[in-house]
Residue, then its C-alpha position, 0 to 999 in steps of 0.5 A: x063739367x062740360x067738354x072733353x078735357x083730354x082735349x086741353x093736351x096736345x102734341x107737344x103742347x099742354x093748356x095752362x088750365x091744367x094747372x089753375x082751373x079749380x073745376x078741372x082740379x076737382x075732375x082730377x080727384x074723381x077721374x085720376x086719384x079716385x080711379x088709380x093705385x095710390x101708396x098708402x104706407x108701407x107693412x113695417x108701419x103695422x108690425x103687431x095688431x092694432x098698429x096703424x097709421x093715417x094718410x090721405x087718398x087725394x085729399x080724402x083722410x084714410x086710416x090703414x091698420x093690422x087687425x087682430x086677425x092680421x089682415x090689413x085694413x084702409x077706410x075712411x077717417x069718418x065716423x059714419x054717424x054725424x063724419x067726424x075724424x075718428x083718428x087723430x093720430x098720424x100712427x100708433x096702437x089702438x084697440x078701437x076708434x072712438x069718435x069724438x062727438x058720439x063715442x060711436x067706436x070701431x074695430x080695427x077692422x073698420x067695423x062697428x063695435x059700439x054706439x052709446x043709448x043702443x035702445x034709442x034705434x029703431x028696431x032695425x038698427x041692428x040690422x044696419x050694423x054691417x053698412x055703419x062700418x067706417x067706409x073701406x078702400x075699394x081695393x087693398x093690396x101691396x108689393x114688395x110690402x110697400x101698401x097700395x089702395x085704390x077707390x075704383x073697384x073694377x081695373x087693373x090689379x096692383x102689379x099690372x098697374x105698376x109694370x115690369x120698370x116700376x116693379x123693377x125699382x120696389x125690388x131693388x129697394x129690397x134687394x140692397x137689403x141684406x137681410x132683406x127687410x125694410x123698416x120705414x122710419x126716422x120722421x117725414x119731412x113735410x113741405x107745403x107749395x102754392x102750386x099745382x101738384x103736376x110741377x113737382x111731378x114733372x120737376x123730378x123727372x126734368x133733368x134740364x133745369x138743375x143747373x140753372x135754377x139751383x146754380x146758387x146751391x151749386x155756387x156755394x157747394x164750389x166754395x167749400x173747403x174740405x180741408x183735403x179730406x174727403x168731400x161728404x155725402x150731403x156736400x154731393x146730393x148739392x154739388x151733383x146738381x152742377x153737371x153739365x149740359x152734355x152731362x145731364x143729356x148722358x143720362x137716360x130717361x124712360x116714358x112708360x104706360x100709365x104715366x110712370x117714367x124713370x131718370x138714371x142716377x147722378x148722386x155721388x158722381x162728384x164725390x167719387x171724382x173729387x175723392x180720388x184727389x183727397x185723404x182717404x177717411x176712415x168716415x168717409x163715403x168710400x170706406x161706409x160703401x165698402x163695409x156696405x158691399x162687404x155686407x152685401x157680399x156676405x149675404x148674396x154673393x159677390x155677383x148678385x151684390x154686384x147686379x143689385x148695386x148696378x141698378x142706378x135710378x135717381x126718381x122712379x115716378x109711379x104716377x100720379x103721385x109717389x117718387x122712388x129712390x131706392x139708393x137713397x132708400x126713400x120715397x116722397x108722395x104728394x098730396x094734392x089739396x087744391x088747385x094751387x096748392x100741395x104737400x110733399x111728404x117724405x120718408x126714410x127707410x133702414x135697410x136690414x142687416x145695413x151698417x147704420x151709418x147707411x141709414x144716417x148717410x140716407x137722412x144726410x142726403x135727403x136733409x140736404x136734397x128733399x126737405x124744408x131745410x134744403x137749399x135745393x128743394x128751397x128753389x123748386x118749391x118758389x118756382x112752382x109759385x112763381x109759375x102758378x101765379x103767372x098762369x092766372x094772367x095773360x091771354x095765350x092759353x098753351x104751354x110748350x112741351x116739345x123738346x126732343x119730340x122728334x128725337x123719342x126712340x122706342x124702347x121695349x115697354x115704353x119710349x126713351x130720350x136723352x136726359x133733358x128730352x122732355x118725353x117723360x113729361x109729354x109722357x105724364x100729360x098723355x096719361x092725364x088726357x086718357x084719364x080725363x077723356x069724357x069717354x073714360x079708358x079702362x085702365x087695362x085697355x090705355x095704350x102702351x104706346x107713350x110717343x107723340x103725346 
């Protein structure tokens, strides 16, 4: 493709092509999903050998499995024969993998063990064995057991592309563990948008728009009767999208390198209020999160209990694809298809040593924010459409992203703003235009400094 495409960002200004142009989106799965770390699964997924799990790096199919010498495999879902998916299943236990078509088999490991008719090769069939293997992830390594690849060789290694902040939010999802250990578990919430995969990403860090487009979900949260008991935990992941204006520019956001950024935490500010006025439940939210912090205490200590739980983010967004939520033990990747359209897919994890009920609280919470029952994610989902089919008319080419572009203020290790500042999203936009520059900077060298894009 022709041209310098970091072009296509400006300051405060982003062309509508990013979001439509099928040649740009096939640049995108080279130069970003080809190059960057992306989130595969997580160790708990593979506690024995043989254990595995399918997933997709940008839309390639990938198989990640523990084989018999405990190590950790990813490779491509492709016989090496004549390609055809070797795996079909979306986890389980296997000994090997056979294909379908010609019963060519491999190990766990991705190696070949078996083709039918051996003696039909050439003599120096066995001496192609080892590159027939199925082919493998250029790079595997994971953090705090959640299982990272990437397709580039050379970069920046696996904590260096995270960062400190990033990092920050995988531990705390293990430190409010008691014991510890994380399982993921209790199914994936799976929903498909005809959008382009930037407005999600950007959606979940833009803390302007929840209480004008979700205002309907809001509505119908006022119109609930809690019969003077307390209100319930999925009744506030709908009725905390009503903040205010002024409420929501309290929260803090953060742009960092790479594209990653942060808001602070919103969950539960309505429960917490309104509660004060009702019945207290021996169900209710307050009394699980006190059998919470009991547990915790017990664990850690009184002090370190309470520095775990202070840590307040709603969506951490390890860019350029994967949302984080460790207070509600759960993370959401996006799996890009084409141009206009995506796929959403969640998960759940159970915190060891946790009371149960925090588990069932957590699927509660997401049921009712993050999935195809949501009347939340209902409205995020027909906007991202109603956005996509209206980029393909008209004549003016850019978009406007300027708001709070003169009211940044630095931070250590990154750029910050009030919660409806939109540098978390100019922030994104930067680190695309440097992936995509027709002269590629390395990752290691791409610049720290996230204002003014």
């Amino acid at each position: 493709m022709s041209g310098n495409l970091s072009e296509l960002v400006g300051r405060g200004r982003v062309s509508r092509r990013l979001y439509t142009d099928p040649d740009i989106f096939e640049e995108e799965m080279k130069h970003i999903f080809g190059r960057v770390w992306l989130w595969l699964g997580h160790e708990s997924q593979l506690n024995n050998p043989g254990d595995l799990f399918t997933t997709r790096m940008g839309r390639d199919r990938i198989i990640v499995a523990r084989h018999e010498d405990g190590e950790i495999y990813a490779f491509d879902n492709r016989c090496t024969h004549r390609g055809a998916e070797v795996c079909p299943k979306k986890s389980g236990n296997a000994a090997h993998f056979e294909c379908p078509y010609h019963a060519w088999t491999y190990r766990t490991d991705g190696s070949l063990k078996s083709v039918p008719l051996r003696k039909g090769y050439d003599t120096g069939f066995d001496a192609r064995v080892d590159a027939l293997a199925l082919e493998p992830v250029a790079r595997l390594d994971s953090y705090q057991g959640f299982i990272f690849g990437s397709h580039a060789a050379d970069g920046d290694d696996l904590q260096t592309y995270l960062g400190p902040d990033v990092r920050e939010a995988f531990d705390n999802f293990v430190d409010r563990s008691p014991d510890g250990t994380l399982e993921m578990t209790g199914g994936t919430t799976v929903q498909r948008y005809r959008g382009n995969w930037k407005l999600q990403i950007e959606n979940s860090i833009d803390l302007l728009h929840p209480l004008i487009l979700h205002h309907s979900a809001v509505d119908a949260a006022d119109r609930v009767d809690h019969g003077g008991r307390e209100p319930s935990i999925e009744w506030d992941t709908v009725k905390a999208n009503g903040l205010s204006f002024s409420e929501w520019d309290e929260l803090h956001v953060a742009a960092l390198p790479r594209g990653h950024c942060w808001m602070g935490g919103f969950l539960t500010k309505a429960i917490d209020e309104d509660a004060e006025k009702a019945v207290m439940d021996e169900n209710g939210w307050r009394v699980l999160q006190a059998q919470y912090r009991d547990t915790m205490i017990a664990a850690h200590g009184e002090e370190r209990t309470d520095e775990v739980l202070a840590f307040n983010r709603h969506n951490t967004i390890v860019y350029p694809n994967l949302l984080v939520n460790s207070r509600l033990a759960q993370v959401r990747i996006l799996h890009p298809s084409a141009a206009d359209c995506t796929e959403q897919h969640g998960y759940i994890f159970r915190r060891g040593g946790a009371p149960e009920r925090m588990f069932e609280a957590s699927v509660r919470m997401v049921n009712a924010n993050n999935s195809p029952s949501s009347i939340v994610t209902s409205d995020d989902h027909e906007v991202f459409e109603r956005i996509q089919e209206a980029l393909e008319y008209g004549t003016s080419e850019w978009l406007d992203w300027s708001r709070g572009i003169y009211q940044e203020r630095k931070l250590e290790g990154g750029t910050g703003g009030a919660g409806t500042n939109e540098v978390a999203m100019r922030n994104q936009h930067r680190a695309w235009a440097e992936y995509m520059a027709a002269e590629y900077m390395a990752p290691n060298n791409m610049a720290d400094d996230t204002a003014g894009a």
